[in-house]
C-alpha positions as CSV (number, residue, x, y, z in Angstrom):
1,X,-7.0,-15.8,6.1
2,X,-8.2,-12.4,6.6
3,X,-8.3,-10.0,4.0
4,X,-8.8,-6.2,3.9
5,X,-10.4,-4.3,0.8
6,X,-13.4,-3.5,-0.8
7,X,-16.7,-4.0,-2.8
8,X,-17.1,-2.4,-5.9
9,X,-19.8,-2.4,-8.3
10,X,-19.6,-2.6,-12.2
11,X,-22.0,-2.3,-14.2
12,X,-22.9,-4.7,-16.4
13,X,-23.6,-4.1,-19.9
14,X,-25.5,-6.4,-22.4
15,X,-28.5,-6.1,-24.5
16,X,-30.8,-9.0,-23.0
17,X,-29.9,-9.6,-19.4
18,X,-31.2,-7.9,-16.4
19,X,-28.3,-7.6,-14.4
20,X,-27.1,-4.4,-13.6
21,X,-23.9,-5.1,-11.7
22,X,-21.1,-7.8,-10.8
23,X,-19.8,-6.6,-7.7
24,X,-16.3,-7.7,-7.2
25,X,-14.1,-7.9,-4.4
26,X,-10.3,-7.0,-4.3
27,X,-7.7,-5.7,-1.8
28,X,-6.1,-3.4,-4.1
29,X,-8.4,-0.4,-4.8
30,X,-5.8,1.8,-5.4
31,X,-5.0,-0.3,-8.5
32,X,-8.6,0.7,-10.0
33,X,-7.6,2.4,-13.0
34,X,-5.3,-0.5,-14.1
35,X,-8.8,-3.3,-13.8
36,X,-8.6,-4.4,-18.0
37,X,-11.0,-7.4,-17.5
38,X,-13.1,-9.0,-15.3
39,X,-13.7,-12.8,-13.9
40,X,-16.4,-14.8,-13.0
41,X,-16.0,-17.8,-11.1
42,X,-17.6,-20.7,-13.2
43,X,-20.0,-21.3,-10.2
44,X,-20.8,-17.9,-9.8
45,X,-24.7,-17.5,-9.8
46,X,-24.7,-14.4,-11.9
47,X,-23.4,-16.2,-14.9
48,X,-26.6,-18.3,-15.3
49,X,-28.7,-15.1,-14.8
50,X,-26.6,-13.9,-17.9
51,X,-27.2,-16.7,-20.2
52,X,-29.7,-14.6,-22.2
53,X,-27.2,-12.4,-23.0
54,X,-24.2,-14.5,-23.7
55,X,-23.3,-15.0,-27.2
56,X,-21.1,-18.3,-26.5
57,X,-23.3,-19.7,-24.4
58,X,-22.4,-23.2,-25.2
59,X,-18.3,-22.8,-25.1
60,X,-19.0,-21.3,-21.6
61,X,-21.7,-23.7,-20.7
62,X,-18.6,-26.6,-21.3
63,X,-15.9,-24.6,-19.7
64,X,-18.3,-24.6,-16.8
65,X,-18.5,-28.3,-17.0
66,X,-15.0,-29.1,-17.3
67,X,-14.3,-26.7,-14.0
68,X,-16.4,-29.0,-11.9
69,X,-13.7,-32.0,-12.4
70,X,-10.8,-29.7,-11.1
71,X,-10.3,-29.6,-7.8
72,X,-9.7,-26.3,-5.5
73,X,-5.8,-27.2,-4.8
74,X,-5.9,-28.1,-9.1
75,X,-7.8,-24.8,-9.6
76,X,-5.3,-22.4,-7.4
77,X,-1.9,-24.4,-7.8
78,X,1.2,-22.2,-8.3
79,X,2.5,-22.0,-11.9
80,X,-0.8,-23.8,-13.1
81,X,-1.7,-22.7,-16.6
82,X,-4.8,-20.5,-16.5
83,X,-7.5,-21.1,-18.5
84,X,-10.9,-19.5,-19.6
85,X,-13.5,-18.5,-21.8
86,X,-14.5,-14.7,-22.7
87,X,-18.6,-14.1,-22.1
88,X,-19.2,-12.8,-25.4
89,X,-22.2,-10.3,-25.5
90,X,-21.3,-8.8,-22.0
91,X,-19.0,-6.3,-20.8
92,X,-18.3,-4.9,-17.0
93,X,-17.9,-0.4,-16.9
94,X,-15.4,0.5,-14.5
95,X,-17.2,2.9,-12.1
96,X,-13.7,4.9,-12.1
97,X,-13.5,5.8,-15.6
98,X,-16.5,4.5,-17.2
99,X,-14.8,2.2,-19.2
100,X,-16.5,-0.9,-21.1
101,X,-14.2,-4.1,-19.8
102,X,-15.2,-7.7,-20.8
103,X,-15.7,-10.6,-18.4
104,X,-14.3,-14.0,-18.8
105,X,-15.3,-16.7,-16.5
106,X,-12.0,-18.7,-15.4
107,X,-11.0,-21.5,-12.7
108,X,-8.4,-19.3,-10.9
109,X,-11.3,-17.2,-9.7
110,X,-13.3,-19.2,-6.5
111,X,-16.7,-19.1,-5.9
112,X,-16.8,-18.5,-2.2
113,X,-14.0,-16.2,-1.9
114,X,-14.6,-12.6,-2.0
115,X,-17.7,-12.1,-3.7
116,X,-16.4,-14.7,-6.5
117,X,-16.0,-12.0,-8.6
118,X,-13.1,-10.0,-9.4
119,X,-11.6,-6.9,-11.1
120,X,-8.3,-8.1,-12.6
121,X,-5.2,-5.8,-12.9
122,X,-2.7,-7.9,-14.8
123,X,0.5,-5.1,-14.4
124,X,-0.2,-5.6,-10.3
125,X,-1.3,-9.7,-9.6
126,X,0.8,-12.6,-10.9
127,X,-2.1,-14.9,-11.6
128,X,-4.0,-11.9,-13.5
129,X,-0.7,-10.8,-15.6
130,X,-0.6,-14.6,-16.4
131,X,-4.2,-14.8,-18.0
132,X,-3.5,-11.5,-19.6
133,X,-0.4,-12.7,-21.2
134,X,-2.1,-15.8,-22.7
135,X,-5.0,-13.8,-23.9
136,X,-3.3,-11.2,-24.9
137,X,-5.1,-8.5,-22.8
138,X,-4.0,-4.8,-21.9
139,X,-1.9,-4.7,-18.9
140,X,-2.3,-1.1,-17.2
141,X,0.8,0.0,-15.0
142,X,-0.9,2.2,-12.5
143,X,2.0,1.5,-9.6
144,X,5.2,3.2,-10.2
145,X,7.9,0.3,-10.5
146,X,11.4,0.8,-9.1
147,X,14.0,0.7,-11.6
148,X,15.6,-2.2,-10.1
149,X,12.5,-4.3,-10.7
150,X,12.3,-6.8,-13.9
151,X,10.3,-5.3,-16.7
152,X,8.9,-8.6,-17.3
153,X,6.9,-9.1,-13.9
154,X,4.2,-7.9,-12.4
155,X,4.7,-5.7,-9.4
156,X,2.5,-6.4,-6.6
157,X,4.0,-4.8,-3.9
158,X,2.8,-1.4,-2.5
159,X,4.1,2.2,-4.3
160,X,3.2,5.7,-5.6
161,X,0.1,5.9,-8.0
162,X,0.4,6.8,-11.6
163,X,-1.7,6.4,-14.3
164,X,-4.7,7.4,-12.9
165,X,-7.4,9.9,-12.3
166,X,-5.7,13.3,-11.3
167,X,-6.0,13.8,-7.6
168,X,-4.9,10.1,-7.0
169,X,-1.5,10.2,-8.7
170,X,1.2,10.7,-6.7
171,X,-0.7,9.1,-3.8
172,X,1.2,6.1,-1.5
173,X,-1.2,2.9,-2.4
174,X,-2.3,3.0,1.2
175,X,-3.7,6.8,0.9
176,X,-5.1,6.1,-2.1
177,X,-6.8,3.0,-1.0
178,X,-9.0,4.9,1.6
179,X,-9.3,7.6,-0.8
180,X,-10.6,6.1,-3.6
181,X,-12.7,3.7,-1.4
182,X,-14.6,6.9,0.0
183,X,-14.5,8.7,-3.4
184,X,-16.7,5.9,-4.9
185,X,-18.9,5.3,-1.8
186,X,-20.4,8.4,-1.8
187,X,-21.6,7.3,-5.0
188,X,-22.8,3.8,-3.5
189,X,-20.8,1.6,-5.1
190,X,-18.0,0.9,-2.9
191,X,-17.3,0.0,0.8
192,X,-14.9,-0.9,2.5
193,X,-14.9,-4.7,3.7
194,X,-13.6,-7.6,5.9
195,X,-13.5,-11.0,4.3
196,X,-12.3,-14.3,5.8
197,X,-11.4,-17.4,3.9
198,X,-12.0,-20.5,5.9
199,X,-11.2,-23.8,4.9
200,X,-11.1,-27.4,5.8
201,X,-7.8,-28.4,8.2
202,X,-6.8,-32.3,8.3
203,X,-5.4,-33.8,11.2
204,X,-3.2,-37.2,10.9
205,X,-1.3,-39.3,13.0
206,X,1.0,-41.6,12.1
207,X,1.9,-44.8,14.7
208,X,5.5,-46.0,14.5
């Protein structure tokens, strides 16, 4: 599938490690000011490279370990239970506002798509508002719902910005998609991307 959206860097913050950023991918930029967490894939590189810095290392070490026996289909499945552990020690700053999120590493989250690595906006993605919910994590609003739409869900369609710095509220999400994209890149730590997720296709054939 091909996917439109962006790289963003945030910063990482911890007392040990010498990582400076996670650098995550997403197709909604425009929902930047609603990011209250972010996820690691459990095979993601960078959170070895943390391990200095990680309070928990042992519960996340184990979570890491019991990830390897799910499968991607397990890992992805519609209406699965999501499941995770919080990297204690280290929190991701939102280049937008500057603000200190933390980082869980979670199954939901694949290492080879994107950058395996994401920003996660639990008011605007169902699997997000799902983790959210069981963790009992902020959820943002930062698209303007219409009032026939359940108060209950998230809404992940496209609408008018709110919530968010000045000059993008009031913006359509596809304006302040570009917008924002720029904003941050003159900054170096966005651009605009292409990603493609390939995957194995099995062919069978069955003889009557």
């Amino acid at each position: 599938g091909r996917s439109e959206g962006a790289e963003i860097k945030f910063k990482v913050k911890s007392e040990k490690s010498k990582v400076e950023d996670i650098t995550v991918f997403t197709t909604r930029p425009d929902t930047l000011f609603g990011a209250t967490y972010c996820v690691l894939a459990p095979e993601h590189t960078l959170v070895d490279e943390l391990k200095g810095s990680i309070a928990n290392w042992g519960e996340v070490e184990a979570y890491r370990e019991e990830s390897k026996a799910r499968t991607e289909i397990e890992r992805t499945a519609e209406g699965r239970e999501k499941t995770g552990v919080r990297i204690d020690g280290v929190f991701a700053v939102n280049p937008a506002n500057d603000e200190e999120l933390p980082v869980f590493v979670a199954d939901y989250v694949l290492g080879h798509y994107g950058t395996g690595a994401v920003m996660a906006v639990p008011a605007h993605d169902e699997r997000d508002f799902e983790f959210a919910k069981k963790y009992e994590l902020p959820i943002k609003q930062v698209i303007e719902t219409p009032e026939f739409f359940p108060k209950d869900k998230p809404y992940t369609e496209d609408g008018i910005v709110i919530n968010s710095i000045g000059w993008m509220n009031g913006l359509l999400s596809i304006d302040a998609r570009k917008e924002i994209i720029s904003e941050l890149g003159h900054k170096g730590v966005a651009k605009e991307v292409v990603r493609y997720r390939l995957k194995d296709w099995v062919f069978s054939r069955q003889r009557y």
